[in-house]
Structures are given as structure tokens and as C-alpha cells.
C-alpha positions as CSV (number, residue, x, y, z in Angstrom):
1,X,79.2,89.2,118.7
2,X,79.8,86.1,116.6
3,X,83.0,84.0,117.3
4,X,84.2,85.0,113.6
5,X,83.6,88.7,114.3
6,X,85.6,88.5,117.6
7,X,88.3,87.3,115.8
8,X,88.8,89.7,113.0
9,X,88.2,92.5,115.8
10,X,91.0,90.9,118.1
11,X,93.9,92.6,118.9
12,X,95.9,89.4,117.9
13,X,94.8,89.5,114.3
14,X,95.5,92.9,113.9
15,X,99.2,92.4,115.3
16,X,99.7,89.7,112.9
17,X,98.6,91.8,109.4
18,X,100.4,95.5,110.9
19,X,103.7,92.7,111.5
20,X,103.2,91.4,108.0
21,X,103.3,94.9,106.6
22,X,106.0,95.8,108.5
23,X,107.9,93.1,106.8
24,X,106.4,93.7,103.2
25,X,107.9,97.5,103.8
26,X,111.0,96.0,104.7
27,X,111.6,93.6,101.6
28,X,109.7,96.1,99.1
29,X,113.3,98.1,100.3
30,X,115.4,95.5,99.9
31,X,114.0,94.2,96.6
32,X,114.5,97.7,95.3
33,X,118.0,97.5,96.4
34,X,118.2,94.7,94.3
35,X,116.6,96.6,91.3
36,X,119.7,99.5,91.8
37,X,122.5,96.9,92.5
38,X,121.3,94.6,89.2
39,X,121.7,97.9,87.1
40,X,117.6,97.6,87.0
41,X,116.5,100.7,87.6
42,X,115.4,101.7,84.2
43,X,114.4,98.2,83.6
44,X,111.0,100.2,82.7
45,X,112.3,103.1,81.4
46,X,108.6,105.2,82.1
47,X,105.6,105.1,84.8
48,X,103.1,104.7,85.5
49,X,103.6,102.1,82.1
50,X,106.6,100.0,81.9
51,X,107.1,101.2,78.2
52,X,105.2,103.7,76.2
53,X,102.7,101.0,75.0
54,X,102.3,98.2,77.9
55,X,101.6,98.8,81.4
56,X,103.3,95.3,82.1
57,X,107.2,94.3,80.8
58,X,107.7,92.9,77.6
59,X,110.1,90.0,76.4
60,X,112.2,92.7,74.5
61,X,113.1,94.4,78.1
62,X,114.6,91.4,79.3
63,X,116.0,90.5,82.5
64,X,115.9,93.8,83.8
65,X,112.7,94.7,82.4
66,X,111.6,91.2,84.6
67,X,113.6,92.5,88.0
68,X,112.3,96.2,87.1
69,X,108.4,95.7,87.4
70,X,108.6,92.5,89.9
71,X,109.3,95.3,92.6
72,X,106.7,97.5,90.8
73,X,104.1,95.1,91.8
74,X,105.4,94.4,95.4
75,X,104.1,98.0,95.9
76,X,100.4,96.3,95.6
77,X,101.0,93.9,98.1
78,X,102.4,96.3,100.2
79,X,99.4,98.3,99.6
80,X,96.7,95.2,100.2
81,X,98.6,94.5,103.7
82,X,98.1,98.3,104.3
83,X,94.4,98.3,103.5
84,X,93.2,95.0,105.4
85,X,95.6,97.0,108.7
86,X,93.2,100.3,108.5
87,X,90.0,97.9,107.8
88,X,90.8,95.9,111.0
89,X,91.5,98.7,113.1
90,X,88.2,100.6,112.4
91,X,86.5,97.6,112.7
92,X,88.3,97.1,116.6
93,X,87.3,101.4,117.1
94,X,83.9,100.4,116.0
95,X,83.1,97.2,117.9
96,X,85.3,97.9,121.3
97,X,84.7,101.5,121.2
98,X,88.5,102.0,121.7
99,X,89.8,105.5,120.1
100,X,91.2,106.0,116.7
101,X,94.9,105.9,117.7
102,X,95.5,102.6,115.7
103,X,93.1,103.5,113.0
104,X,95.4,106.9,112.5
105,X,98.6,104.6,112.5
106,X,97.1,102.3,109.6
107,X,96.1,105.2,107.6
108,X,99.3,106.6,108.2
109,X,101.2,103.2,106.6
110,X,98.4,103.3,104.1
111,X,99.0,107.1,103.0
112,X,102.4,106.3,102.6
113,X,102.3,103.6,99.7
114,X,101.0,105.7,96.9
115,X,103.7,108.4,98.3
116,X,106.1,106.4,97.4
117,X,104.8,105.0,94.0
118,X,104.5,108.5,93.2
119,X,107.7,109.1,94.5
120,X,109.1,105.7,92.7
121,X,107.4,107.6,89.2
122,X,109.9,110.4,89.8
123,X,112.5,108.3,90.2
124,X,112.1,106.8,86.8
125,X,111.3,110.3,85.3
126,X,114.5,111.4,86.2
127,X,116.7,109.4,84.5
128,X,117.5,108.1,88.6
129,X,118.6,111.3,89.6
130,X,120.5,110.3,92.9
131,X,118.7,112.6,95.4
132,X,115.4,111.3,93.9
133,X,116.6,108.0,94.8
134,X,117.4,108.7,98.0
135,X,114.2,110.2,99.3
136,X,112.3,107.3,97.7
137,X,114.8,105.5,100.3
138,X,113.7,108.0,103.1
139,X,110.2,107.8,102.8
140,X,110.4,103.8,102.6
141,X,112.2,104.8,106.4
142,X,109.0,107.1,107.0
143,X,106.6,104.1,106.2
144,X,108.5,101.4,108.0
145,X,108.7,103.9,111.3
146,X,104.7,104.3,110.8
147,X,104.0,100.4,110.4
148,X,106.5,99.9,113.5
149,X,104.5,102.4,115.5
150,X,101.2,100.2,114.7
151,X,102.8,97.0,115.7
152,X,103.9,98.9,119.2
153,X,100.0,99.7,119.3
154,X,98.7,96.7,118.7
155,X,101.4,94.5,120.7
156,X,100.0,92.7,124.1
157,X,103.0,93.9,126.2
158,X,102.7,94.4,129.5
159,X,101.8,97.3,131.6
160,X,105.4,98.8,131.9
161,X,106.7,98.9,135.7
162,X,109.1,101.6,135.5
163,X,109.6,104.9,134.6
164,X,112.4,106.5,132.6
165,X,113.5,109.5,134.3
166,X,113.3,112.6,131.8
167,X,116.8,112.6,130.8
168,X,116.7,108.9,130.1
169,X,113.6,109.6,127.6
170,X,115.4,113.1,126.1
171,X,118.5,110.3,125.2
172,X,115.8,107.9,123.2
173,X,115.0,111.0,121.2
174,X,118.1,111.6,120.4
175,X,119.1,108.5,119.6
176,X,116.3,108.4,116.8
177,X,117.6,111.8,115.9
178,X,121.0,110.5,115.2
179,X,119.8,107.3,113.4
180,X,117.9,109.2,111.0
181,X,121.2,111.3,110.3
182,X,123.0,107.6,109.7
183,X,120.4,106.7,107.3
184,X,120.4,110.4,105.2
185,X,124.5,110.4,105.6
186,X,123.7,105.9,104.3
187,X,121.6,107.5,101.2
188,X,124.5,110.0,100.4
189,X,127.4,107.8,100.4
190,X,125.0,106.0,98.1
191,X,124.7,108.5,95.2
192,X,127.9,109.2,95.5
193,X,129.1,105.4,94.8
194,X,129.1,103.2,91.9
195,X,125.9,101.1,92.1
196,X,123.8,103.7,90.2
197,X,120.6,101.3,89.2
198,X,122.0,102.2,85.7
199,X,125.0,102.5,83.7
200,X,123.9,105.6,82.4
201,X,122.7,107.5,85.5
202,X,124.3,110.5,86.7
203,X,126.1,110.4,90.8
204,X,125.9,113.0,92.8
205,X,129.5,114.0,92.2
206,X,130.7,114.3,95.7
207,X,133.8,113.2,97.1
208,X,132.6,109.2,98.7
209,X,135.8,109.1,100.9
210,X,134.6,112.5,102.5
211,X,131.2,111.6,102.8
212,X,131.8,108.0,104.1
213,X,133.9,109.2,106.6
214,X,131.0,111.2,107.8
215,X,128.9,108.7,107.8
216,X,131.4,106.4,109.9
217,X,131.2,109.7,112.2
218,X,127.7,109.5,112.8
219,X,127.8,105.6,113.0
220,X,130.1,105.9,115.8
221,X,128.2,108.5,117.6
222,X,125.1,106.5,117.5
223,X,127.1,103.3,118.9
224,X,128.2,105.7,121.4
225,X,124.6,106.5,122.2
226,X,123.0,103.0,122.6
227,X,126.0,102.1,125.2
228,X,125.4,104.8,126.9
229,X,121.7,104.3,126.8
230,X,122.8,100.2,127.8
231,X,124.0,101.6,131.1
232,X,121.6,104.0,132.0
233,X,119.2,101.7,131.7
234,X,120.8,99.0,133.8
235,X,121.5,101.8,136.6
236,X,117.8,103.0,136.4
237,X,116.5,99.3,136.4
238,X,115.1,99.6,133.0
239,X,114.6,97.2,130.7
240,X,118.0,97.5,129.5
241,X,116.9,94.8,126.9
242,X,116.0,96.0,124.2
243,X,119.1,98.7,124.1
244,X,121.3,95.6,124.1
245,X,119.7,94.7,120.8
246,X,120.0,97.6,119.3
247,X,123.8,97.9,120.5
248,X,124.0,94.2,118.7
249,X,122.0,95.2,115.3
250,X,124.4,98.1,115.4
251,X,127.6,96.3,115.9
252,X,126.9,93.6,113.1
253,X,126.0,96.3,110.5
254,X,129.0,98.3,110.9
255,X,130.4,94.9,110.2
256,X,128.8,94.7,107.2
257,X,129.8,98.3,106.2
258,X,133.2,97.7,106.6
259,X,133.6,94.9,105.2
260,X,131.5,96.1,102.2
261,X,133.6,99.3,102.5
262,X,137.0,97.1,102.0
263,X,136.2,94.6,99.4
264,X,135.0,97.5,97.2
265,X,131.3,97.1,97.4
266,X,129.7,94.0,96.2
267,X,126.4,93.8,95.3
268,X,125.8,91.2,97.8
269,X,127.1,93.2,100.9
270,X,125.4,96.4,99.8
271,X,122.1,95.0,99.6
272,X,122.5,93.4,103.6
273,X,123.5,96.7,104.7
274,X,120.2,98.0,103.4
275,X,118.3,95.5,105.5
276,X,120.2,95.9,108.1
277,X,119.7,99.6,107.9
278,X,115.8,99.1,108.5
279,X,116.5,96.4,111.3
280,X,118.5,99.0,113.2
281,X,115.9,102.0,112.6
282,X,113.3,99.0,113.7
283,X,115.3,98.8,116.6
284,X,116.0,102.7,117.5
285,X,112.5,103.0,117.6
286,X,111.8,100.0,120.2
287,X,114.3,101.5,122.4
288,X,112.6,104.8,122.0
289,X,109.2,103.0,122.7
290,X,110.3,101.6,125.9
291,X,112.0,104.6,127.2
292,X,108.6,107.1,126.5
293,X,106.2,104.4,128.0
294,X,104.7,105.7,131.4
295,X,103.5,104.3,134.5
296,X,99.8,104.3,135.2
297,X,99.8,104.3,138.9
298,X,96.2,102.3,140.1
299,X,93.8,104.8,142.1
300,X,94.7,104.8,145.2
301,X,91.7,103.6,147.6
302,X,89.8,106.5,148.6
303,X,88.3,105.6,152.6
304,X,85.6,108.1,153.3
305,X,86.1,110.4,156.2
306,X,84.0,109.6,159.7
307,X,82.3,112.7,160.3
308,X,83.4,114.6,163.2
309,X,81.8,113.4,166.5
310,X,79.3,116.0,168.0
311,X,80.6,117.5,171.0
312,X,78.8,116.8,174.1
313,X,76.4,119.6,175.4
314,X,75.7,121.0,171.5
């Protein structure tokens, strides 16, 4: 195997381009925040075109048009990253022999783009009907899970040296349980509120005190959670870590929702919160990893039996 071969079949390489789309996935979020918070979202007003007659915006759209189809095209880097991913890791199945379990992930991160474009195309058919918007939100959370799962697989960490009991492992489930309920209770608050992508675009015409207050409900619970997961992990001697991030990521975005929550929701604020939405699933998800890894205890050396000594006089 040439030198050049090795190193497009190395684990390294692959790390690098699955952490590169986990990134794209998490600004192709963010900038789509910014097309909703700019009042952008029908900044090309069909799809797959931009208008009825270009596939690409024209002066007469304006800024919007501009902020509308930038993200459109993020989607294609999103989806190169996504290709060179499942390339590499058949490439490693092929020349190490190694099963498909990273070649799955990366088709799983690559099945998800044109999802979402699709997805995206509803969104714009709709006039950004709110729910639309908010599963196009959701599956971004789907995709970013998927590309976090292949940068777990492909990451040189250490043989773990502990064990989490079952009940320890049964709380990280949970916990990613509850975190996906902050993010759907997140996507609700949001078509209920006023940053709509468009002036013209309908809410979902439910009550936002009510619904942020369930929200703050669930946010609390899964604060509650990560504590609780901070201190079982210290008692178990787990790598209690990696909880304490979490509890951290946690803490400063219910900062951020507060304080966006108080000052009446500036654009600014709102489009952190949506990072730091992905940064905590990011880190629910390495909690959950470390807390389902298991111990591969070594074989044991096996000594052969003596055989029994013949008795005397047989």
C-alpha cells in the first residue's frame, strides 16, 4: 500500500472530513436561522428555482433573495463533505477489511442531505408553514446526531476502563430522550413567536407563554438529569467529564434563553440559542456514548491441564 493510499485509508483522515461535516451541519442550521430571523425565508419564493425563470437569485430579489439562496448552496457543501465521509469509509472497509459500521454512519449523514433539501422545498411551498419549518429543524437534529455518531466511530479514544452499571446507561437514554423533547418543545415556542422568516407567514397560533413555560419545564428536567448523571458518575468512577460539559453547555444556554426570553427576542440572541441548541444535543449524545461503551475484558490465559498421573499397578 502506497504512503498516499495509507493516508486517505487512515482513521485520522476520516475523523477530520466526518468533524468537518459535523460542523457544516451545524452552521448550515445556524445560517438558516439567519435566513428566518432576517425575514429571508421567502427570499426565493419557489424550489427547486429561486424564481420561476432562474435557478440562481436575481438583482430584483435583493438582499434577501442574496441571504435566501447563500444557505441554499451551503446544502452542497454540506453534501460534498457527506460524500468524500462515505468514499473514505468504504475505502478503510475495503483496504483494512474492517466492517461496514462507519460506511453505514456516512451513508446515513449522506441520506440525510437531500432529506432535507427536499424537506427545505416544502418549506418554501408552504408559504413557511411553521410545522414545516420546524421538522426541517428536526431533521437538521437527525443529521447532526448521525454525523456525531461517525465522529464517535472514527475517534482514537481509548479502550474505555469502566463499565456503567445498567441503570447508569438506562439514565443516558433518557437523558437523550428528554433533550429531544427540549428541542421539539425549542421548535414550538418558535412557530409560535414573532420571527416568522416572513412578514407574511402564518404562526402556529398557540399561546407562546404556555408553551415556553413548557419548554422551561423540560429544560429544567434535563438540567436535573445531567446533575444527577454528574454524580453518579463520580460515585461509579466514571468519566464524570464529559457530564460536566454537558451540565455547562446546558447552564450557558438557558442563559441565553432567558435572557433572549426578557429582552423580547433579538435576532442576535435567538440565532445563539440555535447553536447552542446543537452544542447541547452534540453533547447529550457524548454523554450517552460514554455511558453505553463496554469493557472488553482480554482472554484470560488458558494453561492446559497435566493429564492425570497413571496410578501405579494399572
Amino acid at each position: 500500500m502506497s504512503r498516499l493510499t495509507a493516508l486517505a485509508v487512515s482513521r485520522t483522515i476520516l475523523n477530520w472530513f466526518a468533524l468537518a461535516s459535523l460542523a457544516a451541519n451545524v452552521g448550515i442550521v445556524i445560517t438558516g436561522g439567519v435566513v428566518r430571523l432576517t425575514g429571508s425565508g421567502l427570499g426565493c419564493p419557489t424550489w427547486p428555482r429561486c424564481t420561476d425563470d432562474s435557478y440562481v437569485t436575481t438583482a430584483a430579489m435583493g438582499i434577501h433573495g442574496a441571504i435566501e439562496f447563500g444557505n441554499r448552496m451551503l446544502t452542497f457543501v454540506v453534501g460534498l463533505l457527506a460524500v468524500l465521509c462515505v468514499v473514505l469509509a468504504e475505502a478503510r472497509r475495503r483496504a483494512g477489511g474492517r466492517d461496514r459500521t462507519e460506511t453505514r454512519l456516512a451513508l446515513l449523514v449522506f441520506a440525510g442531505i437531500p432529506a432535507q433539501a427536499v424537506i427545505g422545498g416544502f418549506t418554501v411551498l408552504s408559504d413557511l408553514n411553521p410545522w414545516v419549518v420546524g421538522l426541517h429543524f428536526l431533521a437538521s437534529m437527525a443529521v447532526i446526531a448521525a454525523a456525531w455518531a461517525l465522529v464517535a466511530a472514527t475517534g482514537a479514544a481509548p479502550a474505555p476502563s469502566w463499565q456503567a452499571p445498567t441503570a447508569v446507561r438506562r439514565l443516558g437514554g433518557v437523558l437523550v430522550v428528554v433533550s429531544a423533547l427540549v428541542l421539539v418543545a425549542g421548535v414550538v415556542v418558535t412557530g409560535s413567536g414573532p420571527h416568522a422568516g416572513d412578514e407574511k407567514a402564518r404562526r402556529t397560533g398557540l399561546d407562546p407563554e404556555m408553551i415556553s413555560q413548557l419548554h422551561v419545564d423540560l429544560v429544567m428536567l434535563l438540567i436535573g438529569l445531567s446533575i444527577a448523571m454528574v454524580f453518579v458518575l463520580k460515585a461509579t468512577g466514571g468519566p464524570a467529564r464529559t457530564a460536566v460539559i454537558l451540565l455547562v453547555v446546558e447552564l450557558a444556554q438557558g442563559l441565553i434563553g432567558f435572557v433572549q426570553y426578557f429582552t423580547h427576542l433579538p435576532a442576535a440572541l435567538v440565532a445563539a440559542h440555535m447553536g447552542g441548541s446543537c452544542l447541547v444535543w452534540i453533547a447529550t449524545f457524548a454523554v450517552y456514548d460514554v455511558v453505553r461503551a463496554r469493557v472488553t475484558a482480554p482472554a484470560a490465559d488458558v494453561v492446559p491441564a497435566s493429564p492425570a498421573p497413571a496410578l501405579a499397578g494399572r
